[in-house]
N, C-alpha and C positions, 0 to 999 in steps of 0.2 A: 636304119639310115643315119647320117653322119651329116647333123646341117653346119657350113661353116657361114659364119657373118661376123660383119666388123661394123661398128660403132662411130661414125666420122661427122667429128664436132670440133677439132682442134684445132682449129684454121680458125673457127669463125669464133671461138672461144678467146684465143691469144689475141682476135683482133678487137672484140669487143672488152674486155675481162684481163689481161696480162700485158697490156704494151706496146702491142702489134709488133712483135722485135721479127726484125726481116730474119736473124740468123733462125731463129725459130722456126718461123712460117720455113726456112728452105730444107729443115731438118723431119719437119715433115713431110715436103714433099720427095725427100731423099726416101725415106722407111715408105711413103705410099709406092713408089716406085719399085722395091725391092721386093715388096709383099706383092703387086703385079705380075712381075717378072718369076715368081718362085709359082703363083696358083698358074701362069701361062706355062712353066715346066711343066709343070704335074697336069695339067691338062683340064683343071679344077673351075668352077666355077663358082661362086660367092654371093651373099647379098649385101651389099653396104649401105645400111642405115642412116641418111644423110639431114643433118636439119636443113629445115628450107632454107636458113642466111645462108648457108654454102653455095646454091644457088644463086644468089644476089649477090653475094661478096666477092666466093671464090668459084664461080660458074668453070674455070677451065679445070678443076679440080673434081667435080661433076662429071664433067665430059670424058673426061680421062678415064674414067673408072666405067663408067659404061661403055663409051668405045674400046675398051677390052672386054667386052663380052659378059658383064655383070651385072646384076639385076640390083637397080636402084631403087632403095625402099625410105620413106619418109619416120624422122627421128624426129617430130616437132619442126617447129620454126626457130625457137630460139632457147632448145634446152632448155625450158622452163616445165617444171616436177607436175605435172594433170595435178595429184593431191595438191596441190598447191593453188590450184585455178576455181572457182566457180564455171560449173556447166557451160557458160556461155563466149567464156573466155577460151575454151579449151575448144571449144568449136571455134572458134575463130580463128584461132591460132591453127589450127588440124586445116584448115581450108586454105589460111594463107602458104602454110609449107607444102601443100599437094601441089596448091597452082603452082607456084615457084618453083618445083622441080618437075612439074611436068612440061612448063614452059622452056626449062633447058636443056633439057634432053628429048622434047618429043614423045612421049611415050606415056602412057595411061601409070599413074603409082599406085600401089594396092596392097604390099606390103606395107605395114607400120611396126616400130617400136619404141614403146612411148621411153623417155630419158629415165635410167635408175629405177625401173620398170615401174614407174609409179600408176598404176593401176591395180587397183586393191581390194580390199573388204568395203572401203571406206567410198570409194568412186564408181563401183563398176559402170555406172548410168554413162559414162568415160566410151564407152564402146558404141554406144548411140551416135554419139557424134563423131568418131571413125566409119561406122556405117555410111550415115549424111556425106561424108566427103569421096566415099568411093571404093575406101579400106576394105578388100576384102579377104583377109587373111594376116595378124596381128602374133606379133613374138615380145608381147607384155607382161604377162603372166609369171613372175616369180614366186612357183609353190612352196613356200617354206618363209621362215622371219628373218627380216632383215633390214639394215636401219634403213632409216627411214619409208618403210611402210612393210612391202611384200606379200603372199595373199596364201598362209600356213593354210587355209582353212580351204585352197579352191580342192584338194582333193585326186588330180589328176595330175599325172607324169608322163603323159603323149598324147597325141593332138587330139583334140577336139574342137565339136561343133558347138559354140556358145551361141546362146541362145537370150535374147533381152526384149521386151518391148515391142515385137513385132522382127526385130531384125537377126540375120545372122552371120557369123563370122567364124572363119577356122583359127583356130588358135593351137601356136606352138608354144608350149610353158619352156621354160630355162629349166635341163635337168639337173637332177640330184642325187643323192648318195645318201646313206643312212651311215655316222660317223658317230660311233659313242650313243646311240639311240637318238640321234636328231639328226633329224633331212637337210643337209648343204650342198649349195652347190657347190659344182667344182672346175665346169669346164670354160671357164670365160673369169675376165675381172681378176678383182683381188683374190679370188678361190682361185685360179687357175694361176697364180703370181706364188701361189702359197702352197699347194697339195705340191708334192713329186711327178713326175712325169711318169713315171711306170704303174701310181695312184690312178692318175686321169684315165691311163690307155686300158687300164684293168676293169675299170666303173665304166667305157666306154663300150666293151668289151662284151659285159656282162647284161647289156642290154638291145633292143630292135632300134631303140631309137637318143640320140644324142645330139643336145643343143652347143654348141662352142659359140664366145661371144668373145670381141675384143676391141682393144679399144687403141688407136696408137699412145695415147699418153702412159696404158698398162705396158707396153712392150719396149720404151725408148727408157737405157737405163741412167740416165743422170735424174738424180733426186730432184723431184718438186719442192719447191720453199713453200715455209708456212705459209697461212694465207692471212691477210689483213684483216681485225673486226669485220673491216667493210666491204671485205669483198668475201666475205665466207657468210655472212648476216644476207648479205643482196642476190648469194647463188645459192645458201641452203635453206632459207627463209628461217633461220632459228637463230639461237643467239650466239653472238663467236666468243665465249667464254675462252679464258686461254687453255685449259681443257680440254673443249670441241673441239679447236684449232688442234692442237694434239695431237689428241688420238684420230683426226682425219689425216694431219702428215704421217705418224704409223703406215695407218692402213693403206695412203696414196703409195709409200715407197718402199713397202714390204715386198720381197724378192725380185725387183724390178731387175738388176742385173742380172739373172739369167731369164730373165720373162720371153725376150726375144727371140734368142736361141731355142728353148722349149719351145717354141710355138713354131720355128722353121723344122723344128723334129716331129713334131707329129703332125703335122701338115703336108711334109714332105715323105710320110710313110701312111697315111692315111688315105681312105676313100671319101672324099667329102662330095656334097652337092648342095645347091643354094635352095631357097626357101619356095622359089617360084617350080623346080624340079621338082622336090618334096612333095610339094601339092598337086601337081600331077601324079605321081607313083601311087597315092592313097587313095582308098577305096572309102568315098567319105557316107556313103550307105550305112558302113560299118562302123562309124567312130560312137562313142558314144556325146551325147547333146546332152551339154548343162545350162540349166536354166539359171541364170541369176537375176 
């Protein structure tokens, strides 16, 4: 199976975090639009990851994506990294983006994934309080290292039953590929801005089961500008050395200009289905249950 999902945080990121520039917000809704109209060709279905302020800020941009026929899953409240929160804060946060998007579309959330899959070695207790809010099937899990955190050590490359504390939850890991003897991924993000496209559909290919993730700021090509001390210190929680600032613009603007294109090409020759389908198909009897 072939899951596709996108990442939608850009609206309520430009308005809190870059300026609120109207030409921006409408450049976005131009690329949400496009990407609509191409999974309504192909006949596809999708999950869109949404933080709750989208809800609250940009509620018709919500709307719009579920009255096309796509399953709305909760990204946080306000893009803030779980490794970054204390327990208590991450539940709060996980409660207020469920209500807030369940409030504006109607519909029970249950899909999650948490921002820059920050669920890890270091948090897993993180899936407790997705339980508590209703979560019940999570695309956090990044098998393999990656800055700022990733979880090399979970061990598994297709879905499983995690298992914590009394609770449980299916989880879809972000796939990967063995490159040079280490595991990357490849099919979403700056890996999917960076492999070749006959890479992706090969490692796609080769396996039952493949995770695709994206994000519009990955797919729209004019370059992002460095980021400010202060505004790279207040959204990565570390220090914005001119350095860090750096090597983050690298990695923000590496192959962006054909990011888009590559993504309407195997989108538009693939079989994809969303996260909510996925978990119908699976026979979860059979998956194997990790305990963390």
């Amino acid at each position: 199976m072939n899951i596709l999902t996108f990442d939608i945080e850009e609206w309520f990121l430009e308005k809190h975090n870059h300026g609120n520039r109207s030409e921006r917000l409408a450049e976005f809704d131009r690329y949400l639009n496009e990407i609509l109209d191409l999974l309504d060709e192909r006949g596809l279905r999708a999950t869109f990851f949404c933080v709750g302020g989208m809800a609250s800020d940009f509620p018709q941009v919500v709307r719009l994506i579920d009255s096309r026929g796509h399953e709305i899953g909760c990204h946080s409240h306000r893009h803030t990294w779980l490794n970054k929160m204390p327990p208590a804060e991450v539940l709060g946060d996980t409660r207020r983006a469920v209500d807030a998007l369940e409030q504006c579309v109607g519909k029970k959330i249950v899909s999650y994934r948490a921002p820059a899959f920050s669920i890890g070695e270091s948090n897993p207790w993180a899936f407790e309080a997705l339980a508590r809010c209703g979560i019940g099937r999570d695309a956090s899990i990044f098998p393999a290292a990656r800055d700022f955190g990733g979880f090399p050590g979970f061990g598994h490359r297709t879905p499983v039953i995690i298992e914590r504390e009394g609770i449980r939850l299916k989880e879809f890991p972000v796939s990967t590929a063995s490159v040079l003897g280490k595991r990357l991924a490849y099919s979403g993000g700056g890996y999917f801005r960076f492999f070749p496209l006959w890479f992706i559909r090969r490692e796609m290919a080769r396996s039952d089961y493949a995770m695709c993730y994206f994000h519009l700021g990955d797919l729209i090509p004019e370059a992002s500008r460095v980021m400010t001390r202060e505004a790279y210190e207040a959204y990565f929680k570390e220090q914005g050395t001119w350095l860090n600032r750096r090597k983050r613009y690298i990695k923000s603007n590496l192959g962006k200009k054909s990011a888009y294109d590559k993504m309407r090409s195997l989108v538009g020759n693939t079989a994809f289905i969303n996260l909510a389908q996925a978990d119908s198909t699976i026979n979860w009897d059979e998956v194997s249950v990790v305990k963390l």
